[in-house]
TORSERO-973779 format. One line per 3 residues: number of its first residue (from 1); for each residue x, y, z of N, C-alpha, C. Coordinates in pm, 1 decimal. Example, Ala and Ser with C-alpha at 12.3 -4.5 7.8 and 13.67 -1.06 7.14 Angstrom:
<pts>
1 = 1319.0/-569.0/780.0/1230.0/-450.0/780.0/1320.0/-330.0/780.0 | 1285.0/-225.0/708.0/1367.0/-106.0/714.0/1290.0/3.0/787.0
</pts>
This chain:
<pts>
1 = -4588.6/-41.2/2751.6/-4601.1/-181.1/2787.9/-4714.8/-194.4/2889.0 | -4804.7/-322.0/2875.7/-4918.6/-307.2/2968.6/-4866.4/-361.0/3061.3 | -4953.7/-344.9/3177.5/-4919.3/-461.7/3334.8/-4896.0/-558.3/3283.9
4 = -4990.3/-637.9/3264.0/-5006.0/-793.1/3200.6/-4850.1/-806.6/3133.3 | -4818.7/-733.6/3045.3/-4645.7/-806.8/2993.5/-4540.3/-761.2/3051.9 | -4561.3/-651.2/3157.6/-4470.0/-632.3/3281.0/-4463.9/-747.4/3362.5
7 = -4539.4/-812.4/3387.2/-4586.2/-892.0/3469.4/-4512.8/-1002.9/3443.0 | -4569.5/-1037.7/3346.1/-4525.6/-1169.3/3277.4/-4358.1/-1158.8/3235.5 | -4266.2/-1061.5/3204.3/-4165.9/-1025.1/3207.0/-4071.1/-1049.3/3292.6
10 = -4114.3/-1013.4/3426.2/-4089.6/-993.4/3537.6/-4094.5/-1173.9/3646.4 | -4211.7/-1244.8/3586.9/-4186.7/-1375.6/3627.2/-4134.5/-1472.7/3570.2 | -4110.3/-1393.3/3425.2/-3999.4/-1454.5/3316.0/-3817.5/-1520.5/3373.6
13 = -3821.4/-1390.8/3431.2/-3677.5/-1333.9/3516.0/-3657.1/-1351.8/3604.2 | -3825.1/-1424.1/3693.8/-3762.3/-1439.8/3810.2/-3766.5/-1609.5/3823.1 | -3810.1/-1650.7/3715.5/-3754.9/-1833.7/3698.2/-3656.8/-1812.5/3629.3
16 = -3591.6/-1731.0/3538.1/-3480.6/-1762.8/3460.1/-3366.6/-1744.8/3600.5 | -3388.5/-1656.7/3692.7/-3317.4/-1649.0/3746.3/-3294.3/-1726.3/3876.3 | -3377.1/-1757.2/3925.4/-3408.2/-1889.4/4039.5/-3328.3/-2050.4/3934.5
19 = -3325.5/-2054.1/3832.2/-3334.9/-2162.2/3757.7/-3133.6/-2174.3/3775.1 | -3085.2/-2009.7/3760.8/-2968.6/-2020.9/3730.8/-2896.3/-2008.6/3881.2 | -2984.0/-1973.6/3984.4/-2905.4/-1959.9/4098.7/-2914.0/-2121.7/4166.7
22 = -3064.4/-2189.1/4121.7/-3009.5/-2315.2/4160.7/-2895.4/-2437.3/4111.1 | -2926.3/-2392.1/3971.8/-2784.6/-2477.9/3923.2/-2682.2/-2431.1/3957.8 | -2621.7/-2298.8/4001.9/-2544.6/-2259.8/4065.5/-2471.0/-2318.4/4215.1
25 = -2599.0/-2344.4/4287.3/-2545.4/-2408.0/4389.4/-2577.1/-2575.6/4391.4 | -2609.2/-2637.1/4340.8/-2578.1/-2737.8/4349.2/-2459.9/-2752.3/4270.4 | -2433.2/-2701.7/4149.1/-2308.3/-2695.0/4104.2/-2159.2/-2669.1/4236.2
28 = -2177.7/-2623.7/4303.9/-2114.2/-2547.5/4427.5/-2116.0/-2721.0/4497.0 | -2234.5/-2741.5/4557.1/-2236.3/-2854.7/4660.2/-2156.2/-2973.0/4601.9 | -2184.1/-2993.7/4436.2/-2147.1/-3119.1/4384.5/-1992.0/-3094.5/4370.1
31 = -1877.0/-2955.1/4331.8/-1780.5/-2958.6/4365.6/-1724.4/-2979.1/4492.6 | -1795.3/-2953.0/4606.4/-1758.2/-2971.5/4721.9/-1743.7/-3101.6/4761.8 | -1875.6/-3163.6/4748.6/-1862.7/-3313.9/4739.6/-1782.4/-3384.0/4655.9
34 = -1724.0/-3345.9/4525.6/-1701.8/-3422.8/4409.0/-1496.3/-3392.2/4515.0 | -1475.4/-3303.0/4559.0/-1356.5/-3291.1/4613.5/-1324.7/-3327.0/4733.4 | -1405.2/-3355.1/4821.2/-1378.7/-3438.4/4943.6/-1375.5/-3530.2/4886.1
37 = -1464.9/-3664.9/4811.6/-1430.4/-3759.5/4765.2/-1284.0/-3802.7/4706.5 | -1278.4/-3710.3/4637.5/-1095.5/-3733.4/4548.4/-997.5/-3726.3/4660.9 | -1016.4/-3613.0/4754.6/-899.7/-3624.5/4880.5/-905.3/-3759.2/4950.7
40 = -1037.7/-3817.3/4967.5/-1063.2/-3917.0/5041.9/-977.0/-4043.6/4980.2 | -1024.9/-4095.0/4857.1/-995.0/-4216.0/4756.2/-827.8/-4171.1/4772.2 | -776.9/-4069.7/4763.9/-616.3/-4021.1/4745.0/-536.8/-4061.7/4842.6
43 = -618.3/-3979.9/4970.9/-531.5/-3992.7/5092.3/-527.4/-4144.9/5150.0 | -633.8/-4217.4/5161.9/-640.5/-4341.3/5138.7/-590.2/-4447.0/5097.9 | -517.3/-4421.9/4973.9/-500.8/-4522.3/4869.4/-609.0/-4605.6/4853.0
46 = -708.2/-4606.2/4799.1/-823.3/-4644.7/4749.3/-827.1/-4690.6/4624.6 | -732.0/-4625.3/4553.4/-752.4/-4624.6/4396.5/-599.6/-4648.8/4340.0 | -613.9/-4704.7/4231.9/-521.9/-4752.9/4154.5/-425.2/-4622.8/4119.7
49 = -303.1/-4590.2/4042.0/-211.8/-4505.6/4018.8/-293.6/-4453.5/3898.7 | -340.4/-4524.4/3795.4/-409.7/-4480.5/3716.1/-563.9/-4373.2/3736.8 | -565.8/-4352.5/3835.9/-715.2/-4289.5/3813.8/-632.4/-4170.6/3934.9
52 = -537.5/-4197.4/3973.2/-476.1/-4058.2/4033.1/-491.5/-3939.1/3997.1 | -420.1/-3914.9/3849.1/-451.1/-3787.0/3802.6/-570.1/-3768.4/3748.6 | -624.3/-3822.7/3714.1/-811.5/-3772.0/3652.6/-861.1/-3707.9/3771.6
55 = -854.8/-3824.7/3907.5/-938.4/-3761.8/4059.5/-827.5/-3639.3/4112.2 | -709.8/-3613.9/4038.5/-674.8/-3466.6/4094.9/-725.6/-3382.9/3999.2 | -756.6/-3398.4/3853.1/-804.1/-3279.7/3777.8/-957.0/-3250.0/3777.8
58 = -1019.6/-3371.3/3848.7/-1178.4/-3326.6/3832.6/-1220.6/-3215.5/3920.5 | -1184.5/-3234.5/4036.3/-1191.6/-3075.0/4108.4/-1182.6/-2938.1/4013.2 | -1078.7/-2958.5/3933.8/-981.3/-2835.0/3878.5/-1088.2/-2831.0/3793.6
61 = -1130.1/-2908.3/3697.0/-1222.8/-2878.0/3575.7/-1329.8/-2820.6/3655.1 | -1395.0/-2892.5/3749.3/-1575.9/-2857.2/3757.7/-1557.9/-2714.9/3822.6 | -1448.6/-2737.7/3894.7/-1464.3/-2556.9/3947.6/-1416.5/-2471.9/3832.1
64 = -1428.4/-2432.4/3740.1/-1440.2/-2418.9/3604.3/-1537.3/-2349.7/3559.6 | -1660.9/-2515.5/3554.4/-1762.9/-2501.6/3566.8/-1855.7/-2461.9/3687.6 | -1804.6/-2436.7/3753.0/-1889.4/-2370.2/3873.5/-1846.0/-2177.1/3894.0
67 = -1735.6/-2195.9/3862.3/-1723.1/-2055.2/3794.8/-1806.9/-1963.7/3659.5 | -1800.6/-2045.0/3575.3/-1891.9/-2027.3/3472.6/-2080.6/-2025.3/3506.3 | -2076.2/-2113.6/3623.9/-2242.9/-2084.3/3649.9/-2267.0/-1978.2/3750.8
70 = -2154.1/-1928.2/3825.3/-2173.9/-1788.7/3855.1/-2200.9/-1697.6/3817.4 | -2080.9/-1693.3/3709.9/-2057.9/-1572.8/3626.8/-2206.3/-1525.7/3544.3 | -2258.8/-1663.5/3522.6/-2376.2/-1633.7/3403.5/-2518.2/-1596.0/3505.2
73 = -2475.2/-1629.4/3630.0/-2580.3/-1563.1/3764.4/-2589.5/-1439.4/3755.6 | -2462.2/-1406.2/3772.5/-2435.8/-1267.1/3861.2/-2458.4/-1198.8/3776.3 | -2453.4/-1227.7/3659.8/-2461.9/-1133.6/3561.7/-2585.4/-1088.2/3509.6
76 = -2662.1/-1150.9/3508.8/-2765.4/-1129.9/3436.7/-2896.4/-1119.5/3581.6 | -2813.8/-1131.3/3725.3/-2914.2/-1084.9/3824.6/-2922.5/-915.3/3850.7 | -3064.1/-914.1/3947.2/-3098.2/-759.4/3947.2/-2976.3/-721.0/4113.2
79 = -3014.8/-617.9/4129.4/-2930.8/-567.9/4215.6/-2973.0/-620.0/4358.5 | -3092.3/-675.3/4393.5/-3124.1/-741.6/4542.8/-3092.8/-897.6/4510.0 | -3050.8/-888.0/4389.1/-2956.7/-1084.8/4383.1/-2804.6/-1050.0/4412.1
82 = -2751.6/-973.7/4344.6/-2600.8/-923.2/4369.2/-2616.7/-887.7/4512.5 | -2690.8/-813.1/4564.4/-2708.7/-817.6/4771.2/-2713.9/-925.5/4825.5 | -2785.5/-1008.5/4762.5/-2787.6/-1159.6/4838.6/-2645.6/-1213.8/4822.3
85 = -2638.7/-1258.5/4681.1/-2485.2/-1300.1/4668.3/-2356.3/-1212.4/4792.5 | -2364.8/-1125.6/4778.9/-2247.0/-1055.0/4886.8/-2303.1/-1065.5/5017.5 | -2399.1/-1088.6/5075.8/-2415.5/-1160.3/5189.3/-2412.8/-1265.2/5216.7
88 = -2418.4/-1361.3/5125.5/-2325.5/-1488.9/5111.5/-2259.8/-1503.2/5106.8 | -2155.4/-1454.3/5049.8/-2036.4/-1451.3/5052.0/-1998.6/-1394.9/5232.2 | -2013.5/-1257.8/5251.3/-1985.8/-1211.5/5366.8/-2021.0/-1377.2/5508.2
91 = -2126.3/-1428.9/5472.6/-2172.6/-1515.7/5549.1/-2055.5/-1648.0/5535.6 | -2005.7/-1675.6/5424.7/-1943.2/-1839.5/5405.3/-1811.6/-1773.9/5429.4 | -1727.2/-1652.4/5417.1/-1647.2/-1621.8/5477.1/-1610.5/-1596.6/5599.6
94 = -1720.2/-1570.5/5686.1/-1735.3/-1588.5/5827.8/-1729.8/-1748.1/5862.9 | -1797.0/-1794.2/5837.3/-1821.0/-1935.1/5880.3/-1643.2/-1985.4/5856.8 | -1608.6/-2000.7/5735.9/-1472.4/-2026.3/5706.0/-1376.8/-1961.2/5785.1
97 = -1391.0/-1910.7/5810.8/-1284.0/-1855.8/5918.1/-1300.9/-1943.2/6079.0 | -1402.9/-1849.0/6110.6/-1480.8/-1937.0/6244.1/-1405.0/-2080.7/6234.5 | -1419.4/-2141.4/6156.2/-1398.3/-2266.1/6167.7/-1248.2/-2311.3/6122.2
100 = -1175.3/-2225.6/6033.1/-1028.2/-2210.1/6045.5/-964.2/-2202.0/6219.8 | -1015.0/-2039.5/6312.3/-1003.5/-2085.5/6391.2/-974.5/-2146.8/6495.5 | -1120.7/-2221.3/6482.0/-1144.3/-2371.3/6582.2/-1034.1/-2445.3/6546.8
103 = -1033.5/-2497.9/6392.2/-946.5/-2570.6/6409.9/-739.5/-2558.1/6442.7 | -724.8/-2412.2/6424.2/-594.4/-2406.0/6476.9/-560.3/-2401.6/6617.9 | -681.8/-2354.0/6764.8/-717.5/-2407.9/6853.2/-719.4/-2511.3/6861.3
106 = -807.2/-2670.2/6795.4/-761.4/-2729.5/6880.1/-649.1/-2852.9/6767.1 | -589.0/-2821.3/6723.2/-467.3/-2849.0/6674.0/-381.5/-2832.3/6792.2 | -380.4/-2727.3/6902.2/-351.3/-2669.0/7014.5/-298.8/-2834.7/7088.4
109 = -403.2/-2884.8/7108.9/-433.0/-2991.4/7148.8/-478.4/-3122.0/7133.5 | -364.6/-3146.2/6981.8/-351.8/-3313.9/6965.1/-472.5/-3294.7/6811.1 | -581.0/-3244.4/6817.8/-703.3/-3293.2/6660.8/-627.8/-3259.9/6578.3
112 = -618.9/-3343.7/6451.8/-540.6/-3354.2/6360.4/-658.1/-3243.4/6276.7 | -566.6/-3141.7/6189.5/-670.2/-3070.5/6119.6/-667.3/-3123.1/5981.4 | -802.5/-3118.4/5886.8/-817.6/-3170.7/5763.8/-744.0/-3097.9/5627.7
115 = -722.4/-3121.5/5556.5/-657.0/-3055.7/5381.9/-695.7/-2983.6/5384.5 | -632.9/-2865.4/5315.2/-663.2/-2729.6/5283.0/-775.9/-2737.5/5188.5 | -775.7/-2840.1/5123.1/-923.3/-2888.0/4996.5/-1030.8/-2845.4/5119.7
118 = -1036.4/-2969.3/5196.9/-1159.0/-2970.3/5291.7/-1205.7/-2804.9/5341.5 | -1124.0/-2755.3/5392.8/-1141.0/-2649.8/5489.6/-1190.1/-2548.1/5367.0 | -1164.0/-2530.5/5250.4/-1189.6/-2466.3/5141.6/-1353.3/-2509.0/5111.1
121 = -1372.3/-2603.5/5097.1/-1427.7/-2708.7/5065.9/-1606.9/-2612.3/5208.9 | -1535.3/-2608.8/5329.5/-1660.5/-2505.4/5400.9/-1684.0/-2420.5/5361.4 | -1545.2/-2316.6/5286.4/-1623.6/-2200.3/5266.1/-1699.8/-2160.6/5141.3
124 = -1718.5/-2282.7/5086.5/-1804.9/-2296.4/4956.4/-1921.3/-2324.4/5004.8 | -1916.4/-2420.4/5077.4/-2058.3/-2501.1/5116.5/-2151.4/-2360.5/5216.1 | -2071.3/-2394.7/5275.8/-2108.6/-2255.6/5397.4/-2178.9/-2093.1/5327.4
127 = -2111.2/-2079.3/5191.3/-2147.0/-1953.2/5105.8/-2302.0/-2031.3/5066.5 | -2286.7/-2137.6/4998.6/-2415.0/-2194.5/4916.2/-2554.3/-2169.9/4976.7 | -2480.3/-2233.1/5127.4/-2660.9/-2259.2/5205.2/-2695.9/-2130.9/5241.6
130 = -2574.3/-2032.1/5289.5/-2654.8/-1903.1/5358.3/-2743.3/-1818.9/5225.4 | -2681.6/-1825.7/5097.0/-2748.1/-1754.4/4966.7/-2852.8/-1808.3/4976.7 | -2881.3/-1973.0/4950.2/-2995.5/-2002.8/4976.2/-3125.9/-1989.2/5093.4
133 = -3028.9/-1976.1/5173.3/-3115.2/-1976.0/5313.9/-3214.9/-1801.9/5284.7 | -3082.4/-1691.4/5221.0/-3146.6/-1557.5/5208.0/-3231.2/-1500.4/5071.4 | -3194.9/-1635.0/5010.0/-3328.6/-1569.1/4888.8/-3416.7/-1666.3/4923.6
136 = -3472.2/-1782.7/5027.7/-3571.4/-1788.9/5073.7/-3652.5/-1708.6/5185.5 | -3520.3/-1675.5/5265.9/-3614.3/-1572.4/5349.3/-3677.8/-1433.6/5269.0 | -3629.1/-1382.3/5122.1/-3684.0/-1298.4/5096.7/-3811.0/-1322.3/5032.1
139 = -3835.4/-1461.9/4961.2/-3892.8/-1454.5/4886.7/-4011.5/-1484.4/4966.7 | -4014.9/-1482.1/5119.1/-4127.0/-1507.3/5234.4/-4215.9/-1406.1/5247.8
</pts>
């Protein structure tokens, strides 16, 4: 194989794979968001009895689909994407905690703490940005 189609191979893979780690996390952000919303409209009463169960199963479906845009990540990434990914992870599990926590501290003292959705709901978000944050710092 010459340089030239190493090359070209190689930047093949690295948009196929940038392409799938970003739908990945916005997939991630838009469940996060798409599930604070439903707790919100719920806890609220916002919404009619009828749209109750759809806004409890849409969470359930898209994380589904946000499972499925992992899976088709992880899989088909090289081994310094699977490093990133587990330092993301290692990273949004820290944060999630950290902030578990805080909040059973100050529950301590009167702050009402949010749904187990929500608090879940960080350690997704919290995983998303640090992956992102570390395949931009590599790609510096």
């Amino acid at each position: 194989m010459t340089i030239e189609a190493e090359a070209g191979k190689n930047s093949s893979f690295e948009r196929r794979e940038k392409r799938r780690s970003v739908s990945y996390a916005i997939a991630c952000i838009g469940w996060a968001l798409l599930l604070t919303l439903s707790n919100y409209l719920l806890d609220n009463d916002l919404v009619s009895d009828t749209w109750t169960w759809p806004l409890v199963l849409l969470p359930i479906i898209t994380a589904l689909l946000v499972y499925y845009f992992y899976y088709r990540f992880y899989i088909d990434t090289d081994e310094m994407g699977r490093q990133i990914q587990n330092f993301g992870l290692i990273i949004g599990f820290a944060v999630g905690v950290l902030y578990l926590i805080c909040l059973m501290s100050l529950e301590n003292v009167g702050v009402a703490s949010p749904s187990m959705n929500n608090i879940f709901a960080v350690f997704v978000v919290s995983y998303s940005l640090a992956s992102g944050f570390l395949v931009w710092k590599y790609k510096q």
